[in-house]
N, C-alpha and C positions, 0 to 999 in steps of 0.2 A: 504494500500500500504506500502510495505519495505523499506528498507534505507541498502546500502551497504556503509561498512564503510573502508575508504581505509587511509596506511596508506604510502604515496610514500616514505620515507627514505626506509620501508621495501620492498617495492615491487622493487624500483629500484635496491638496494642494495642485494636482495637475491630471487626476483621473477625470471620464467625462461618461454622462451617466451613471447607470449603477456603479460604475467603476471608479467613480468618485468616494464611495463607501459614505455618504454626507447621512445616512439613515440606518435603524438597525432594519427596516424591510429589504434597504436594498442588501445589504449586508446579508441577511437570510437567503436572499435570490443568488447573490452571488457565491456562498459555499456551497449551497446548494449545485450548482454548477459545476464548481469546483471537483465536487465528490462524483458527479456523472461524464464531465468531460478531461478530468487528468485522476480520477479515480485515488482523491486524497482519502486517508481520514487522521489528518494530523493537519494545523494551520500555528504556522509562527508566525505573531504579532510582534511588530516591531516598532517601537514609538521611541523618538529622540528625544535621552536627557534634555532636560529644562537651562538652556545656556544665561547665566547670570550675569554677564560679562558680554558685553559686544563693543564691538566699532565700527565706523563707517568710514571711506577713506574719502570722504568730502568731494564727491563727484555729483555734481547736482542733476544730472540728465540720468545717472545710475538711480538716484534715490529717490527720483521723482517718479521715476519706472516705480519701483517700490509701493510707494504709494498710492499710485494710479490703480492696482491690482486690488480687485475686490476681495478680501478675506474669509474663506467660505470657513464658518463654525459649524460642527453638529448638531445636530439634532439631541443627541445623546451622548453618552459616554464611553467612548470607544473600549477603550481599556476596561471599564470594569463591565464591559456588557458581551461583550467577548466570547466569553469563557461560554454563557447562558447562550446566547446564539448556537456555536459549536456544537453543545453540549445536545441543545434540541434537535438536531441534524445527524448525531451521532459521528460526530469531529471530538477527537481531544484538540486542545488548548493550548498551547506554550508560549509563553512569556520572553519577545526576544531581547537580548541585553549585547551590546554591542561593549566589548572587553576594554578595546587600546584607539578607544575614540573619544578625546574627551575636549576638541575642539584646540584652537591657536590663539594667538595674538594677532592683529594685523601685522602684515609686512610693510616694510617701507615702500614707498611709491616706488620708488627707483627700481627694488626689488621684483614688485609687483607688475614691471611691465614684459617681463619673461619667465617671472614664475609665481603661479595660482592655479587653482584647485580645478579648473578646466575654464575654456575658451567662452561656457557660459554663464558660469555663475560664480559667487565666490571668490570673486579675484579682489574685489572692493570692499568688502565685507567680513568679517571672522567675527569669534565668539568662542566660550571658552565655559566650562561647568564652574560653576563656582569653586568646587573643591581644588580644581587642578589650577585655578586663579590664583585661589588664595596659599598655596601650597607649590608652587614652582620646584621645589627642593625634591618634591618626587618623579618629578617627569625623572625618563629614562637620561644619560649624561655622556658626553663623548670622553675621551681619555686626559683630555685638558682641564676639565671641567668646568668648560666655561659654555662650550652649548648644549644646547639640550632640542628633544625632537618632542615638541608641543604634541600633544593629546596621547601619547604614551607613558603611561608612568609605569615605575618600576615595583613589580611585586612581592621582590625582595623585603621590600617595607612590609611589615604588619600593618603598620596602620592603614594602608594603602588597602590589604587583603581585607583588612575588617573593615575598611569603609565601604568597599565591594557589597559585600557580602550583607552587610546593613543596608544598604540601600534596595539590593534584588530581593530581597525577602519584604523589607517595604512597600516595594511596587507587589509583590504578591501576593501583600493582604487582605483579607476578606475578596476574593478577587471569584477564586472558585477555578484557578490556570491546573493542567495536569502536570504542566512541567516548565523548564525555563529553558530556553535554547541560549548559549553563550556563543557568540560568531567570534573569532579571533582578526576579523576584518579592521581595517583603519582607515579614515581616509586622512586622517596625516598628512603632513610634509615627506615623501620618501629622506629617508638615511643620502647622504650622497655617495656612499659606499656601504658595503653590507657589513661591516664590522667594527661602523662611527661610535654606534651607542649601545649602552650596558657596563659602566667604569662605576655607578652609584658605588656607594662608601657600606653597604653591607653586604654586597657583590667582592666587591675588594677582600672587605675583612673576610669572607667565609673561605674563598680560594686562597687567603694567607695561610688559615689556617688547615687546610685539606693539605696543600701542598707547597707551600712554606715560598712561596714569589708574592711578591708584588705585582700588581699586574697594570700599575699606574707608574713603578720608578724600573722593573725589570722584564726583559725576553719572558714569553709565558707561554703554555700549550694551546693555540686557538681553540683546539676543542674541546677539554677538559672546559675553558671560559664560556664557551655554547652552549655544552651541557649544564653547568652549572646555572645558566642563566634560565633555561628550559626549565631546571630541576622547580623552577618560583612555579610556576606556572602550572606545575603537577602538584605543589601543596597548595597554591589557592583552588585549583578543581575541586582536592579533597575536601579543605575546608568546606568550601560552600556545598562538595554534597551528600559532607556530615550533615550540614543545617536543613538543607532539602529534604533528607531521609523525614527527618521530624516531622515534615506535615507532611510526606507521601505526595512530593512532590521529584518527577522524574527530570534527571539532566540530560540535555541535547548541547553539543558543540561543535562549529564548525569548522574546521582548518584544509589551509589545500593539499594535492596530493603528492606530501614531500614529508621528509623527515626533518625540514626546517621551517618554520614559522615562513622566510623569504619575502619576498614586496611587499611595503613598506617600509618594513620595519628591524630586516636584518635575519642573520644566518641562527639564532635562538632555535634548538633543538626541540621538537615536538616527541617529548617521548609517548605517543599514543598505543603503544606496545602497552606500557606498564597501567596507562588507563583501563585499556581491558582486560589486564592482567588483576587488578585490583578491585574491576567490579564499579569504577571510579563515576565512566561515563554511560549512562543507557543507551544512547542516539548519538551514532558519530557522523558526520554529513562533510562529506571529502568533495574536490574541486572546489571549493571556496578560494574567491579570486577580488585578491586586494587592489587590482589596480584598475580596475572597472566597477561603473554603477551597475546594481545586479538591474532598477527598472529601465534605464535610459541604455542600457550596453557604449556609456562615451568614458574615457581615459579620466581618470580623476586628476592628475598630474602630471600631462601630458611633456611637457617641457621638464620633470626632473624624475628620472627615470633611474638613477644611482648604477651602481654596478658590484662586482663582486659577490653575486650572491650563487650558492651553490644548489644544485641544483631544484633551481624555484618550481619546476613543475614537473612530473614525470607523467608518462603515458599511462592513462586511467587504468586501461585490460589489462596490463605488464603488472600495476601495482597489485589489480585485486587479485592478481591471478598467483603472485609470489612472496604475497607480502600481507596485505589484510586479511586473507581467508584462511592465512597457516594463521595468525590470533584470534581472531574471529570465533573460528570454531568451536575454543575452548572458551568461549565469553558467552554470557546474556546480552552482549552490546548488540545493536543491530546497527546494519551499514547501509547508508546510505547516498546515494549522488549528485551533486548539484548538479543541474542542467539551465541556472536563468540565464546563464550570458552564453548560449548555443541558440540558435535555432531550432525551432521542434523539427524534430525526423522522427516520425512512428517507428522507423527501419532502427533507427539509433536507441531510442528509448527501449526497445522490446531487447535489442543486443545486449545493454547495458543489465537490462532486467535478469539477463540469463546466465551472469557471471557469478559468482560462488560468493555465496554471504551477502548477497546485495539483498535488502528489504525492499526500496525502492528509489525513486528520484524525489530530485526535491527542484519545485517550478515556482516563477515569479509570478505571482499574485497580478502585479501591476501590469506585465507586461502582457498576462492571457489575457486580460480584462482590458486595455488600453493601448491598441495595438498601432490606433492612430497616434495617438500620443506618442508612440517610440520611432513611428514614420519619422513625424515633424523632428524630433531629437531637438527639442528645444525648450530647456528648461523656463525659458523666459512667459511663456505663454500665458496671457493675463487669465485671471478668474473669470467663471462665470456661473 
């Protein structure tokens, strides 16, 4: 069975009709859908943290666009009505939460006229979560320590992990979700190189003490520091789903199909072996691809594209066929495949279906539903 993956900032914001999702009827009409024409019964909701923090980079012809655009509000409440739609249709519910996105500062103009977040939006504007505003010190850090890659902070912190982890369980209250899907996705500033960031000062200390270097004043093993970096990323899973276990709610996470984290955000070791091996993740959803919007399929940062990163994507069949389905097996995890930045091919999705341990695909919400929308590929496109 499939997973339609929705993403309501975009669907309200630039869906048209039902596809707009502006009502829980049309919202009914369209799972409905969902579940007879991509044969779901799983939907991940995905709504953008609350940015506390913005800027506007003083373009008056930019901002008046802005506000010339009619603001479409619900009808209802997306988020906490959800789960009750789903539920009626016979859809479980997941809660998406986006990991290593926690928004930027504006760049300087100068900056900004060869690199921004794509050719239509976001080049003049940024915005930032409160926490990661007021907290600079946890973004992730290059070996100098003097820059830092805005909306990824480092999990090495507890505080960081617990703040997580408070927050997703907050948005899941009284809510009635079956699970929470965590995407490893960012849309970030790319690394300018795939091994700039990850030097944070409790990253440092742990590799002092494993293996007695500095890894800010001496030569050091890049991969022992990869894995190490990775190793955060498998205790914040667990933490958060120790907390999950508690209300019998199931984890879903997405990452691409690589043993490395790769675009954006660097070579950081994905050890998803030991997820399964631990019982860690239910729902793992491979081909997740950070440098593309999953509704609009355009380049998030088309112009800083970094390098050095090892091997960022491997051929899907080769993985499942050598690699996830020798873990798999021995796991309750179920596998599954992104498909939103492909084109539908019935011939490809049935191929994919038939490969060892596969559960099913996972399809973009926005894009079955708003196909004129992805024609025009233009984020700019006023309300109505």
């Amino acid at each position: 069975m499939n997973i339609a993956n929705m993403s309501l900032g975009d669907g309200i914001g630039w869906g048209v009709g039902d596809g707009a999702w502006k009502s829980k009827e049309a919202i009914e009409r369209r799972v409905e859908a969902w579940k007879k024409e991509l044969c779901i019964n799983k939907v991940f909701i995905r709504y953008s943290y609350p940015r506390a923090k913005s800027w506007a980079g003083g373009y008056r012809k930019y901002l008046a666009l802005i506000k010339s655009w009619k603001r479409v509000i619900p009808v209802y409440d997306p988020l906490k009505d959800m789960p009750g739609i789903c539920h009626k249709l016979g859809v479980e519910a997941y809660l998406y939460m986006s990991l290593f996105d926690e928004g930027w500062p504006l760049l300087s103009a100068k900056e900004r006229k060869h690199s921004y977040h794509n050719n239509q939006h976001a080049q003049h504007t940024a915005a930032q979560t409160k926490f990661s505003y007021e907290h600079p010190e946890y973004a992730v850090v290059d070996r100098t320590g003097k820059k830092r890659q805005w909306g990824v902070l480092c999990l090495a912190y507890p505080e960081v992990r617990q703040h997580f982890i408070k927050r997703y369980l907050d948005s899941l209250k009284d809510a009635g979700y079956d699970g929470m899907f965590v995407c490893m996705r960012s849309q970030s500033k790319p690394a300018e190189f795939a091994d700039q960031y990850g030097f944070n000062e409790p990253i440092r200390r742990e590799y002092l003490k494993r293996y007695n270097r500095d890894i800010l004043m001496q030569d050091f093993n890049l991969d022992l520091w990869r894995k190490l970096c990775g190793d955060y990323i498998t205790i914040f899973l667990a933490e958060l789903k120790k907390e999950l276990s508690k209300i019998n709610t199931k984890l879903g996470v997405g990452i691409p199909t690589s043993d490395y984290l790769g675009p954006p955000m660097g070579n950081t070791v994905i050890d998803w072996q030991s997820w399964m091996q631990r019982q860690i993740v239910d729902d793992l959803i491979v081909e997740q691809d950070s440098s593309r919007c999953p509704s609009m399929n355009i380049d998030l940062w088309p112009n800083d594209q970094g390098y050095g990163y090892i091997d960022p994507v491997r051929n899907s069949v080769y993985f499942m066929n050598n690699y996830y389905y020798r873990e798999i097996q021995y796991s309750n995890t179920k596998l599954y495949i992104s498909r939103q930045w492909d084109e539908r091919s019935i011939n490809e999705d049935v191929r994919l279906l038939q490969l060892p341990g596969v559960t099913g695909l996972v399809y973009s919400a926005f894009k079955h539903d708003n196909p004129e929308a992805v024609l025009k590929n233009d984020w700019r496109v006023k309300h109505t």
